[in-house]
MIBA-454795 format. One line per 3 residues: their letters; for each residue x, y, z of N, C-alpha, C. Coordinates in steps of 0.1 Angstrom, whole numbers, plus 5000, padded with zeros to 4 digits. Layout:
BEGIN
a	X Y Z X Y Z X Y Z ~ ...
//
This chain:
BEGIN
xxx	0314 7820 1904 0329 7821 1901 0337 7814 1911 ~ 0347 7806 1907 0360 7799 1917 0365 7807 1926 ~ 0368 7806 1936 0374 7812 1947 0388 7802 1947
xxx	0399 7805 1948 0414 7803 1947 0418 7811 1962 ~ 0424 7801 1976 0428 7807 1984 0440 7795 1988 ~ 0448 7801 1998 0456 7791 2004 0455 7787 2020
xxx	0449 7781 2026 0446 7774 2041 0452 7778 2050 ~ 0452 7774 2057 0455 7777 2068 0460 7760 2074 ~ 0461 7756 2071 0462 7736 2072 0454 7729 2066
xxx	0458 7717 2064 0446 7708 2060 0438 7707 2069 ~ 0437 7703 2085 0426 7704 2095 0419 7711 2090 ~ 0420 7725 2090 0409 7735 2089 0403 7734 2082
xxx	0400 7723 2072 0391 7723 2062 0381 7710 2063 ~ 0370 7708 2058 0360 7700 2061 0372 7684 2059 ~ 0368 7675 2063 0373 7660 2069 0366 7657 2053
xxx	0352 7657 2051 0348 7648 2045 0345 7660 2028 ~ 0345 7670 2029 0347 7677 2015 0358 7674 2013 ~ 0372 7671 2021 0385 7669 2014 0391 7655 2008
xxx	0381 7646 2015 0382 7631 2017 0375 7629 2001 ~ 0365 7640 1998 0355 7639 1987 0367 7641 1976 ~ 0372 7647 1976 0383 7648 1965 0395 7641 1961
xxx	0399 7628 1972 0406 7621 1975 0405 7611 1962 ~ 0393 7606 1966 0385 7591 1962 0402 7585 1964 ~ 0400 7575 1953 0407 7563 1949 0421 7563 1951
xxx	0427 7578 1952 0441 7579 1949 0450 7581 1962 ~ 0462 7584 1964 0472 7578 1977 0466 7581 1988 ~ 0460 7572 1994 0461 7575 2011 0468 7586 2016
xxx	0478 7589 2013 0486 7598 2021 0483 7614 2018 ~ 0474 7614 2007 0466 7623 2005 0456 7624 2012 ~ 0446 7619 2019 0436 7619 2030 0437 7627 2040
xxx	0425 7635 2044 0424 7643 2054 0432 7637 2066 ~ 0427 7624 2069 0436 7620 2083 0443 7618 2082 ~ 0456 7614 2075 0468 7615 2075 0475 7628 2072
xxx	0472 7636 2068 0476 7651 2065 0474 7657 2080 ~ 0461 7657 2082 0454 7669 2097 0465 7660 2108 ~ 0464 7648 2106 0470 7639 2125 0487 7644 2119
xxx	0493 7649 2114 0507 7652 2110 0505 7667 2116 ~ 0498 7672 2110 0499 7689 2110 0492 7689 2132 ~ 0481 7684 2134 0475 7681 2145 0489 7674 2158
xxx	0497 7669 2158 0507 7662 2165 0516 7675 2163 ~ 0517 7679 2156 0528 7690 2154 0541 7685 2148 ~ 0542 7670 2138 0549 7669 2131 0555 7678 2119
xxx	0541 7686 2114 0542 7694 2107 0536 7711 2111 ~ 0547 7722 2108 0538 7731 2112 0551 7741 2108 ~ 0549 7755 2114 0559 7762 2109 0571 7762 2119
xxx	0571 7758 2135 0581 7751 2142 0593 7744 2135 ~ 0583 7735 2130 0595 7717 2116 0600 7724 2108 ~ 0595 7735 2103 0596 7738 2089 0586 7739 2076
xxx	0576 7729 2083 0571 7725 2072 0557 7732 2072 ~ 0554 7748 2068 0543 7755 2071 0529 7750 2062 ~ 0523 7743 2062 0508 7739 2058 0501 7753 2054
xxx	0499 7749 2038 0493 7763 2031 0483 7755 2023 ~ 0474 7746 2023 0472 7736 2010 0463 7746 2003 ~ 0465 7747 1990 0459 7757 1978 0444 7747 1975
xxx	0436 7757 1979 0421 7751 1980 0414 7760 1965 ~ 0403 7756 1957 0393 7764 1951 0382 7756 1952 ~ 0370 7768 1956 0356 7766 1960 0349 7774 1949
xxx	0339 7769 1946 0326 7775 1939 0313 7775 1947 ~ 0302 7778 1942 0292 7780 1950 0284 7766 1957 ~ 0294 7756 1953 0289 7739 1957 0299 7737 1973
xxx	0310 7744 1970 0316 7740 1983 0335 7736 1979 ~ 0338 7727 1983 0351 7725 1976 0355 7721 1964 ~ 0360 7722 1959 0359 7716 1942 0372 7709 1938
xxx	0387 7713 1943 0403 7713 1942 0408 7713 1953 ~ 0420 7708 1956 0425 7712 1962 0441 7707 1964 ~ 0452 7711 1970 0463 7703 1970 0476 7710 1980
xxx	0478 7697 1992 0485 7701 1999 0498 7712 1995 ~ 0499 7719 2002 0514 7730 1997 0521 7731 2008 ~ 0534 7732 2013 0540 7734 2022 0548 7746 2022
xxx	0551 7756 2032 0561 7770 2030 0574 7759 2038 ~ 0581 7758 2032 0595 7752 2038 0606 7759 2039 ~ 0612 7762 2050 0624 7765 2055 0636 7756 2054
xxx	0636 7746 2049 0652 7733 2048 0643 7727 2038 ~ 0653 7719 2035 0648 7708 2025 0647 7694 2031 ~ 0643 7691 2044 0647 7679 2049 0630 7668 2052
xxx	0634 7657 2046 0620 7649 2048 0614 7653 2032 ~ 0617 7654 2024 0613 7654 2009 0612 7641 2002 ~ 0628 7636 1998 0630 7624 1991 0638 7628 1979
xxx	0635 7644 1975 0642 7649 1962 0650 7659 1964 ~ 0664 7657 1964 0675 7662 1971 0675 7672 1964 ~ 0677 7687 1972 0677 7699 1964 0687 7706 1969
xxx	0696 7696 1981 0705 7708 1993 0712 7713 1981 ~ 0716 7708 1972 0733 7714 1963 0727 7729 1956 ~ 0715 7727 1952 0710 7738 1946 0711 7749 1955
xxx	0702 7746 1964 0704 7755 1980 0715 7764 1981 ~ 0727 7751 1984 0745 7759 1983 0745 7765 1977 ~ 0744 7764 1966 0748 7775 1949 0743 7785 1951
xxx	0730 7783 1953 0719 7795 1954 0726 7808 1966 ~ 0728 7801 1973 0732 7812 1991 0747 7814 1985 ~ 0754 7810 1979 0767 7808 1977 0768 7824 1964
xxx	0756 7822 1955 0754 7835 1947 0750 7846 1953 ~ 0741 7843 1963 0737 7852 1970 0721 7854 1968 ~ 0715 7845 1963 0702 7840 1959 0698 7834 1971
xxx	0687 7843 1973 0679 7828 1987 0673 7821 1986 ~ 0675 7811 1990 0666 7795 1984 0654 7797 1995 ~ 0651 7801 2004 0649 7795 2014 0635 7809 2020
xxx	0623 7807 2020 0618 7793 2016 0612 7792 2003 ~ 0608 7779 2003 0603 7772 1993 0588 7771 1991 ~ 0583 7766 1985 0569 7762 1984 0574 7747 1974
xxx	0563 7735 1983 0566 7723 1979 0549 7723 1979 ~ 0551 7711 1967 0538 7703 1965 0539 7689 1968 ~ 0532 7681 1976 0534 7670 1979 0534 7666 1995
xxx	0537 7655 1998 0532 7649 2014 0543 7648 2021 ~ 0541 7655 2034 0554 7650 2038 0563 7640 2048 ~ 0573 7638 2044 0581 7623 2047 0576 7616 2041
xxx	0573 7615 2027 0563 7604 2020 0568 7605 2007 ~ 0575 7595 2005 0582 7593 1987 0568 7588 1979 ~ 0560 7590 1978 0547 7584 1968 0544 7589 1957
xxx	0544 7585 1946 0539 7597 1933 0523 7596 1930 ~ 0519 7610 1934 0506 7617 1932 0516 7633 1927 ~ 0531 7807 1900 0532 7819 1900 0529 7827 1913
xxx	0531 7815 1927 0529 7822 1941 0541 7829 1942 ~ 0554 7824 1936 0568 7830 1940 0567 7845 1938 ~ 0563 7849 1930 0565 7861 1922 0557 7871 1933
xxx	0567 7878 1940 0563 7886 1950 0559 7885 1959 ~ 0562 7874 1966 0558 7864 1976 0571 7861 1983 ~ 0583 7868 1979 0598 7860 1983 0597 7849 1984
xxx	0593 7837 1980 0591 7824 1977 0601 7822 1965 ~ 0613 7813 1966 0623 7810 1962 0621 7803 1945 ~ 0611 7791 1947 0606 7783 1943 0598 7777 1946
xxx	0589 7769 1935 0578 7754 1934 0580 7746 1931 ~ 0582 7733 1939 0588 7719 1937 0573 7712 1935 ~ 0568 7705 1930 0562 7692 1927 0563 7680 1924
xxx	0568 7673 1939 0573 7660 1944 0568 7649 1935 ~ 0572 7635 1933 0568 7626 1931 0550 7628 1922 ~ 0553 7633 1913 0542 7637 1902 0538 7627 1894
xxx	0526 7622 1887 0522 7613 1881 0524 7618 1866 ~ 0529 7610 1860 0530 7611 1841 0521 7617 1836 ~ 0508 7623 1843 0500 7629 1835 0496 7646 1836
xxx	0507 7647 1849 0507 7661 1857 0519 7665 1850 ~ 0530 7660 1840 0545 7667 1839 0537 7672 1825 ~ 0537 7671 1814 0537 7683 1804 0530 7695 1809
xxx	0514 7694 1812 0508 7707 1819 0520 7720 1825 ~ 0529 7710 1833 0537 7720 1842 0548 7720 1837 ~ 0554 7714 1827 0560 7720 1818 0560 7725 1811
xxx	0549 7732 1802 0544 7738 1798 0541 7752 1808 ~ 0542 7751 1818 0541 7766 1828 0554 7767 1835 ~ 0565 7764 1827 0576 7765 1831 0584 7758 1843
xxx	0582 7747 1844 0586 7737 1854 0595 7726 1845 ~ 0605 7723 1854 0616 7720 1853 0617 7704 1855 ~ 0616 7692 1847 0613 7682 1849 0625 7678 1855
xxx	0625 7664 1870 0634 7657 1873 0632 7646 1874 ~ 0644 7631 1869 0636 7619 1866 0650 7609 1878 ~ 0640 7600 1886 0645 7598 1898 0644 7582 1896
xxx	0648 7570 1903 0647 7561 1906 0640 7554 1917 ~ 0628 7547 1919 0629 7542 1933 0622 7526 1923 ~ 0625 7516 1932 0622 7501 1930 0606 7499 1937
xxx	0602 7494 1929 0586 7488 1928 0583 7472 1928 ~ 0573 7464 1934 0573 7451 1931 0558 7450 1930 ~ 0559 7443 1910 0541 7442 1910 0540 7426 1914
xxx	0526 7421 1907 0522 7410 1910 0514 7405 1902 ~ 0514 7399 1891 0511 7393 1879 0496 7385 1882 ~ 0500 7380 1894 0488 7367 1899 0494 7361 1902
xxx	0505 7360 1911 0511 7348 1917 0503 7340 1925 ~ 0504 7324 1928 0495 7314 1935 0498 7320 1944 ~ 0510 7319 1951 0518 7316 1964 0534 7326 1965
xxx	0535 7323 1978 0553 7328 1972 0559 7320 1967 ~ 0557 7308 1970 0568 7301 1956 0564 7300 1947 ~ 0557 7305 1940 0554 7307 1930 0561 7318 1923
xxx	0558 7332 1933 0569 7344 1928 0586 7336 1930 ~ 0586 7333 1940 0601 7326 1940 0607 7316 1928 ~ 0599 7311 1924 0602 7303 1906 0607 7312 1897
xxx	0599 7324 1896 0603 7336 1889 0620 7337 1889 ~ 0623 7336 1897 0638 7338 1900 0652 7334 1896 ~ 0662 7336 1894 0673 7330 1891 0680 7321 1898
xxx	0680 7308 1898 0683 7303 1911 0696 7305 1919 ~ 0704 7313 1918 0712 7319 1927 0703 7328 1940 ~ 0696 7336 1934 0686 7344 1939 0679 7339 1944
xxx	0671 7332 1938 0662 7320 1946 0668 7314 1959 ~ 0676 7310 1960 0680 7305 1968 0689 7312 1981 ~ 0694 7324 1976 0696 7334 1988 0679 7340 2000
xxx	0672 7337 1992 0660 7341 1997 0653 7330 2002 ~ 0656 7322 2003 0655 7304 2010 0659 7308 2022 ~ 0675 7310 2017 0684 7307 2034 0677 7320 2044
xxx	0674 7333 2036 0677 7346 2043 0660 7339 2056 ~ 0654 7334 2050 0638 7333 2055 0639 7322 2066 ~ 0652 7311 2065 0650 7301 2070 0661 7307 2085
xxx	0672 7317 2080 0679 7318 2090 0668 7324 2099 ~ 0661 7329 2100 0648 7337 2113 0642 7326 2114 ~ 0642 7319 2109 0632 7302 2117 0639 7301 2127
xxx	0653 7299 2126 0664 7290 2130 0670 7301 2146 ~ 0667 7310 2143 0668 7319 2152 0656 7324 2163 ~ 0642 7315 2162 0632 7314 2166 0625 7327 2167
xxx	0625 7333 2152 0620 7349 2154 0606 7337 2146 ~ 0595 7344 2148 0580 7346 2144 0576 7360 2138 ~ 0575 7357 2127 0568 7369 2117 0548 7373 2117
xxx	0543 7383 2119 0526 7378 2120 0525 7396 2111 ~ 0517 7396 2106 0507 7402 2098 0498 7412 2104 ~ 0495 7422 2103 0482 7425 2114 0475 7439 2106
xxx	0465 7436 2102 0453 7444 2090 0447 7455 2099 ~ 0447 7468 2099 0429 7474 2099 0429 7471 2117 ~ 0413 7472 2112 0407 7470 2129 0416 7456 2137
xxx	0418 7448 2131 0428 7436 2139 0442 7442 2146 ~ 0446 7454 2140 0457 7455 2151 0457 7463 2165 ~ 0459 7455 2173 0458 7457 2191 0464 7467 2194
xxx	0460 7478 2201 0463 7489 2205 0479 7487 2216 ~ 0481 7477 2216 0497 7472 2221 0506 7470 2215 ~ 0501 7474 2204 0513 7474 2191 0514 7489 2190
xxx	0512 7498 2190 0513 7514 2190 0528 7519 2195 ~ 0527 7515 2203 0542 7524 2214 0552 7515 2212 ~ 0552 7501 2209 0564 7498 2205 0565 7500 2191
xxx	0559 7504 2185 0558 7508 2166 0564 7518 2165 ~ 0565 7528 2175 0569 7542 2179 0584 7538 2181 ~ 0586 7525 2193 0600 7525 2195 0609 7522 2185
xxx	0602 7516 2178 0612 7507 2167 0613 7521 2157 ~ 0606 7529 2157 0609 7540 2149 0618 7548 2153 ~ 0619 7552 2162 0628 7558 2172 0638 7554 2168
xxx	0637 7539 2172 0654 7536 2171 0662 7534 2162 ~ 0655 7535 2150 0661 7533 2138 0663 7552 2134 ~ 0659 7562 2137 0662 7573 2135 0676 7577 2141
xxx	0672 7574 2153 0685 7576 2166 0693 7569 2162 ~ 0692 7559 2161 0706 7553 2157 0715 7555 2141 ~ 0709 7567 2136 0715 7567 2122 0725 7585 2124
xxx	0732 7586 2119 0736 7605 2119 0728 7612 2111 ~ 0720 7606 2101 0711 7616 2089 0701 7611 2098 ~ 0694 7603 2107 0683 7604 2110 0676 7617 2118
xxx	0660 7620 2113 0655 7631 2121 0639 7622 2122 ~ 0638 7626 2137 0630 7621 2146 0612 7626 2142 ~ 0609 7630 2126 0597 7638 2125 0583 7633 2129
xxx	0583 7624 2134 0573 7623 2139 0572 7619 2156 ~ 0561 7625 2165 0562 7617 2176 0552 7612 2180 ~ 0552 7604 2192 0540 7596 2195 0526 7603 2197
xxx	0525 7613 2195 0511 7617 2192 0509 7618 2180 ~ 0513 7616 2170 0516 7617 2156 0505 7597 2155 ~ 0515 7588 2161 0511 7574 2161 0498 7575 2166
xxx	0495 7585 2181 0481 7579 2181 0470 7583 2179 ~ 0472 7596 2166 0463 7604 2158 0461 7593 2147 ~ 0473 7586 2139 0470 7576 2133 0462 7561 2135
xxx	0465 7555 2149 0461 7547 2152 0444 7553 2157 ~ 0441 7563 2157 0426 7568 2163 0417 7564 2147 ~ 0426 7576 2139 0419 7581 2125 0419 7571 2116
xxx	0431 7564 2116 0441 7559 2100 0444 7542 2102 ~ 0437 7540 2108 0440 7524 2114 0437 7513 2105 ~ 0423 7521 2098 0416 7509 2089 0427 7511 2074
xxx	0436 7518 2073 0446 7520 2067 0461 7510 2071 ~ 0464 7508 2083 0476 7503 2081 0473 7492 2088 ~ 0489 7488 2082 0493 7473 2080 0505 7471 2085
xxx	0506 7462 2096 0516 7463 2106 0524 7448 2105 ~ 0536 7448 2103 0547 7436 2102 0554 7436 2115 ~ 0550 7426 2123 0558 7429 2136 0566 7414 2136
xxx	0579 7415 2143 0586 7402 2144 0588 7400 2158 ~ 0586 7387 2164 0588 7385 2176 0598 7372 2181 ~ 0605 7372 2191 0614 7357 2192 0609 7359 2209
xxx	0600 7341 2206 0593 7339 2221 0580 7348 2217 ~ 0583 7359 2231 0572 7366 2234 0571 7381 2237 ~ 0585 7382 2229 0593 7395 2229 0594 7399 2213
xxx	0585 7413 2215 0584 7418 2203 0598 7428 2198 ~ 0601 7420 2188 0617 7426 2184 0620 7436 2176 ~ 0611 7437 2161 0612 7447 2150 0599 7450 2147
xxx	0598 7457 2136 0582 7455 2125 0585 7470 2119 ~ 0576 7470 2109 0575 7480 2104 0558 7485 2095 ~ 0559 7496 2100 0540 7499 2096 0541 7504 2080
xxx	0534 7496 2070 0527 7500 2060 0516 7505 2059 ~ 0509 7508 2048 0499 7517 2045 0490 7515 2030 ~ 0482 7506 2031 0478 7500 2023 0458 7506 2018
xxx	0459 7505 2006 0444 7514 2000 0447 7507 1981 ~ 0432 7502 1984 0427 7496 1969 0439 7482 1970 ~ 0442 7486 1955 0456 7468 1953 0468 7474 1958
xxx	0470 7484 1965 0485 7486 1964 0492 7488 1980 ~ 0499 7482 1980 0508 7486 2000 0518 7495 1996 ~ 0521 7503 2012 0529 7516 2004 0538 7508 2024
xxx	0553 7511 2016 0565 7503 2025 0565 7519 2038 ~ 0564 7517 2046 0575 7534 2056 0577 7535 2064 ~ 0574 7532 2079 0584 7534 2092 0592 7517 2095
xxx	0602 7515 2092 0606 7502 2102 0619 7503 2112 ~ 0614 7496 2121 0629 7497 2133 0631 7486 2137 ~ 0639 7481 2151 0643 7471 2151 0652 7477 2169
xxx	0649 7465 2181 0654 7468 2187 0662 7450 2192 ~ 0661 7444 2186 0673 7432 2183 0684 7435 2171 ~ 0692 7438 2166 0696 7436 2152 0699 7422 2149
xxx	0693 7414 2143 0696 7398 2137 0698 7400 2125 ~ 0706 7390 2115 0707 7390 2102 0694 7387 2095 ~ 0696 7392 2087 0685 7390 2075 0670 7397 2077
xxx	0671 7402 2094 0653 7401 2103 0648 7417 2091 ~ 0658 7425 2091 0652 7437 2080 0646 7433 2069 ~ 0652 7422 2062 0648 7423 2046 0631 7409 2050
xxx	0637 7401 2059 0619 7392 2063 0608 7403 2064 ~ 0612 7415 2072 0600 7420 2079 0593 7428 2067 ~ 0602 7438 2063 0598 7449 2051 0599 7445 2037
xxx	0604 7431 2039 0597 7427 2021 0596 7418 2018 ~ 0602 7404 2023 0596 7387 2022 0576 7390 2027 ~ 0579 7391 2041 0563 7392 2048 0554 7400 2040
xxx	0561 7415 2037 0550 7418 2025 0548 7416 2014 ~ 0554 7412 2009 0551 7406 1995 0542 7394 1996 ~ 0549 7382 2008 0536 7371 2007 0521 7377 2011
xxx	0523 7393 2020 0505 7396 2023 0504 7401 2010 ~ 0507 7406 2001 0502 7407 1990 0496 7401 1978 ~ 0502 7392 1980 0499 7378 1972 0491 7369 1979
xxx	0491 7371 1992 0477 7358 1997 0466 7369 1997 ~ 0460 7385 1995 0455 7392 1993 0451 7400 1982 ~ 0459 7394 1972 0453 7401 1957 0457 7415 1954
xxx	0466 7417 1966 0471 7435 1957 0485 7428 1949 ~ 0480 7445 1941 0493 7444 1927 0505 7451 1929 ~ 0507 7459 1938 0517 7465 1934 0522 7471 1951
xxx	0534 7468 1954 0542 7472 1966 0550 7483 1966 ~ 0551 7492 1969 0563 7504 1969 0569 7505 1982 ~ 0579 7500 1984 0585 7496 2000 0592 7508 2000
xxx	0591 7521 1998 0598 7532 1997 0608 7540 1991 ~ 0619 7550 1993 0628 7555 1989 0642 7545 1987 ~ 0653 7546 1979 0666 7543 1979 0667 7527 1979
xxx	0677 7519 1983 0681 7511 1985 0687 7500 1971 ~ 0694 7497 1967 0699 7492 1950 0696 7479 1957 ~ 0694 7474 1969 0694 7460 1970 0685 7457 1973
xxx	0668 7462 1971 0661 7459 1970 0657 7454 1952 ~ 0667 7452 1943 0664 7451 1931 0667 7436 1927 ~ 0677 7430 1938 0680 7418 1939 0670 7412 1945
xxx	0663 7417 1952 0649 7408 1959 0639 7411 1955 ~ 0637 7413 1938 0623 7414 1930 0620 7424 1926 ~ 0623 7437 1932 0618 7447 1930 0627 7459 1922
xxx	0620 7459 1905 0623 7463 1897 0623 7484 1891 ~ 0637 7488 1886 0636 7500 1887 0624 7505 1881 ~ 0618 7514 1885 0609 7527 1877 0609 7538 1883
xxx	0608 7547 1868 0612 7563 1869 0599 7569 1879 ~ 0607 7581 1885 0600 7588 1897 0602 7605 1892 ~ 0591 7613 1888 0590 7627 1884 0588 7633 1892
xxx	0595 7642 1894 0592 7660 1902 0595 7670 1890 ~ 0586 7681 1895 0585 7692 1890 0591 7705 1893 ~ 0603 7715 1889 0603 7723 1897 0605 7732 1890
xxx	0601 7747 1895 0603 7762 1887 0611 7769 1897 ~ 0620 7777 1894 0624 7782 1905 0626 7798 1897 ~ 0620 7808 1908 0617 7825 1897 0634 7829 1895
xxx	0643 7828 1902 0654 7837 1896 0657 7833 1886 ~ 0664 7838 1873 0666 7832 1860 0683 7827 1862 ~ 0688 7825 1864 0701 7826 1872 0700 7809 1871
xxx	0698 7812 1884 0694 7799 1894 0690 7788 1882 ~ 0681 7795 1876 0672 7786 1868 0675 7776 1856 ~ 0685 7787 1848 0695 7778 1840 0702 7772 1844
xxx	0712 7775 1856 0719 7761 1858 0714 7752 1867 ~ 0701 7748 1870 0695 7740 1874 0692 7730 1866 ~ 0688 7738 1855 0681 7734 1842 0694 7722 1833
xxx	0707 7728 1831 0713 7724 1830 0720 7712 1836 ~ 0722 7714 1851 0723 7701 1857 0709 7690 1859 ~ 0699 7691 1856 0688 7683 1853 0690 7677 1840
xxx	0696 7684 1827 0696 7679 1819 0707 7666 1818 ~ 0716 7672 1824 0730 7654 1824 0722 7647 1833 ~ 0713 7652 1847 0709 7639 1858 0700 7631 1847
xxx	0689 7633 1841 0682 7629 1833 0686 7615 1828 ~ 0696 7621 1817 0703 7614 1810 0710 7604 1818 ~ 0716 7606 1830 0724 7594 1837 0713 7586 1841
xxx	0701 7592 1845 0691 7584 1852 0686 7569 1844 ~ 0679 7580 1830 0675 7570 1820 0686 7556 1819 ~ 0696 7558 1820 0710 7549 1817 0709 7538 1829
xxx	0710 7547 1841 0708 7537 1854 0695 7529 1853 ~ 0683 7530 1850 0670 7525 1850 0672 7515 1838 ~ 0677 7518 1828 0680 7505 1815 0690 7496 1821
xxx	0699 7503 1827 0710 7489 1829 0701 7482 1846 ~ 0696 7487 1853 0690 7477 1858 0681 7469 1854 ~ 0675 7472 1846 0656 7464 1844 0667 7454 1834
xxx	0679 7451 1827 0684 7444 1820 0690 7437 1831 ~ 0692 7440 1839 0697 7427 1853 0691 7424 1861 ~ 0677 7424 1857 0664 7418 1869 0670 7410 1877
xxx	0667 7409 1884 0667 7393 1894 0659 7383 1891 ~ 0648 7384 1881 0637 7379 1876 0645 7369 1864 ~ 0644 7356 1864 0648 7350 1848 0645 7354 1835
xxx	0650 7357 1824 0649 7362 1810 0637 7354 1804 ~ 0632 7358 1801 0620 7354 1787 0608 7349 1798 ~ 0608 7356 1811 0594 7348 1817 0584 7359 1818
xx	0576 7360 1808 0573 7373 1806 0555 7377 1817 ~ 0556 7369 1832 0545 7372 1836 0545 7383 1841
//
């Protein structure tokens, strides 16, 4: 018979039974990037973010399993729930805490409440084939936006660059030629190729792009980078920009099978244009001299749609036990939906891509 318990972290559980359950699907599901988060103390019950992952075993050993988090704030999700929160404390309903399904600081898409004072179940960034099941057990569909850029088989980048409308096209000429002109140098760096001297300034540039924002929070720290760079190395993919011999920006992706996944970038020069070269010209051409299909340079941004990268819908799942709560959630999900669907048609009709090129 199945054994159904909840962890104690992901560490605590076998590296390679959990790795076994992974196979093919987000990296950021992988024991080493989960344990080196929870292990650094990015994540823990300190942050907020208490590691519970719901494990079941039979008499083979592991068989399921799936990160859970006990959360105290809603911060580092991707799927804004603060308003509910308000309403909630505002009735006199406590939101707080939660139980979340999904990875955290990580926009990727991959009945405990009930006597548990557990508020709610969120299930983050969920795949199309996870929402009926859990709608069907009473989960609350939410349909989100983030920009994606595939890859047909382009030769080259100008090749993807033909694709273009030549207004567009040509904003992305000048943006690539102004960093020539400014003697910045762009370089690539895979896996085992990247030099253990790229770590602490990867850290800085993260840093500074958190500090320097008012919504930024500092969730990870440098033992966080060098649990990654120990465990997760043959995993990332590092964009660093340099003028001379001074390394200026970059930003670390996270790449597995055909796909690169966009997430930490900083910058301790600000130059024009050096953000959009680093985190999405430079990746898109490693993608295309490399044969993956598909880029997810992360959360937000509407002007990432002007530089190729076309809208698609993003699912979470949520139940929340008070009934209260639950209809007017339900209710405001029903207009977000609908505005969503609207925003996602009227973009993909204003590609940046020219009409009728159907590669």
């Amino acid at each position: 018979m199945a054994e159904i318990e909840l962890a104690e972290g992901v560490a605590s559980i076998d590296r390679d039974a959990w790795n076994a359950l992974v196979g093919a699907e987000s990296p950021f599901l992988e024991w080493d990037w989960l344990a080196s988060l929870e292990q650094a103390g990015a994540v823990g019950e300190p942050t907020g973010w208490g590691p519970r992952p719901l494990v079941v075993r039979d008499g083979s050993g592991l068989i399921a399993a799936c990160p859970l988090y006990v959360k105290g704030h809603s911060e580092g999700e991707f799927v804004f729930d603060w308003g509910w929160a308000d309403a909630a404390e505002r009735a006199g309903i406590p939101y707080y805490p939660k139980l979340l399904a999904g990875v955290p600081f990580t926009p990727v898409s991959g009945a405990l409440c009930d006597g548990n004072q557990i508020s709610g179940v969120h299930v983050n960034f969920c795949r199309e084939d996870e929402i009926e099941p859990l709608r069907r057990a009473g989960f609350q569909p939410r349909l989100g936006v983030q920009y994606h850029w595939h890859n047909p088989g382009y030769r080259d980048f100008e090749d993807w660059l033909s694709r273009f409308r030549s207004k567009r096209r040509n904003q992305i000429r000048r943006e690539r030629r102004s960093l020539e002109q400014q003697g910045v140098r762009i370089d690539v760096h895979v896996g085992d190729a990247i030099g253990a001297e790229l770590r602490d300034p990867l850290y800085g540039f993260y840093r500074a792009t958190v500090d320097g924002r008012a919504w930024g929070r500092p969730y990870l720290n440098p033992r966080t980078f060098e649990l990654l760079w120990e465990r997760f190395r043959s995993r990332l993919c590092l964009v660093v920009a340099r003028r001379g011999e001074e390394l200026i920006g970059g930003t670390l992706n996270v790449q597995k099978g055909d796909t690169l996944y966009g997430r930490y970038w900083g910058c301790v020069r600000e130059l024009p244009h050096l953000h959009f070269n680093v985190c999405y010209y430079a990746a898109i051409e490693h993608c295309i001299d490399h044969g993956l299909k598909r880029f997810e340079p992360g959360a937000g941004g509407d002007y990432k749609q002007v530089r190729g990268f076309d809208a698609q819908p993003t699912w979470s799942l949520h139940y929340l036990a008070e009934p209260r709560l639950a209809q007017a959630v339900g209710r405001f999900l029903e207009a977000e939906r609908e505005e969503a669907e609207q925003a996602i048609g009227w973009l993909r009709e204003r590609s940046a891509y020219k009409s009728g090129d159907d590669r």
